[in-house]
N, C-alpha and C positions, 0 to 999 in steps of 0.2 A: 824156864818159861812155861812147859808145858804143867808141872806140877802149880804154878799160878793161872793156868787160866790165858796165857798169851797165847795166841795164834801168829801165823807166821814171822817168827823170831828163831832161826838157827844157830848155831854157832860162830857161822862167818857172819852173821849180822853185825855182832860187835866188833868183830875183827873190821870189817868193812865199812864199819860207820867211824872207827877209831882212825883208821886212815885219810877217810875222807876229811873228816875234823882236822887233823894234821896237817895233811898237807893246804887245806885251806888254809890254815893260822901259820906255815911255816916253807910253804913254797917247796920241799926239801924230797923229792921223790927220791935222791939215791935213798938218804934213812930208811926211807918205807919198803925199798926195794930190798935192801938186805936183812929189816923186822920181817920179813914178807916169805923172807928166801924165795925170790922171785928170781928169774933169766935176766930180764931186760927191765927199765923204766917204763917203758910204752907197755909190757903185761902190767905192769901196776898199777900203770894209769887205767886201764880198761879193766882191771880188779876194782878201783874205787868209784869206778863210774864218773871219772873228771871230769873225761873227753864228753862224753854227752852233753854232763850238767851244762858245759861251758858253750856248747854246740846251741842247747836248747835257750841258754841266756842270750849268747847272740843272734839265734833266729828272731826270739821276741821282739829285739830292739831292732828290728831289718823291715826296713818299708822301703817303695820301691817308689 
């Protein structure tokens, strides 16, 4: 990235973009947890930023 010219693009970028992709098309957090070599499902999920995305869609759709 850096020898093209990207800006904030790390390593776990694709790592964490590869997950998130997954588990959205495959529901399947143990896989990701053991690709991951992760502890637990709930680190992985807050590795791929689920919980948020999923927090942040259902606050959008919340009227009172």
């Amino acid at each position: 990235a850096e020898d093209l010219g990207i800006d904030n693009v790390g390593t776990h970028t694709m790592r964490k973009t590869f997950g998130y992709h997954y588990y959205k098309k495959y529901k399947n957090v143990a896989d990701l947890m053991s690709l991951f070599n992760h502890s637990s499902p709930a680190v992985t999920l807050i590795y791929i930023c689920v919980r948020q995305d999923e927090l942040d869609t259902k606050m959008s759709n919340f009227s009172l």
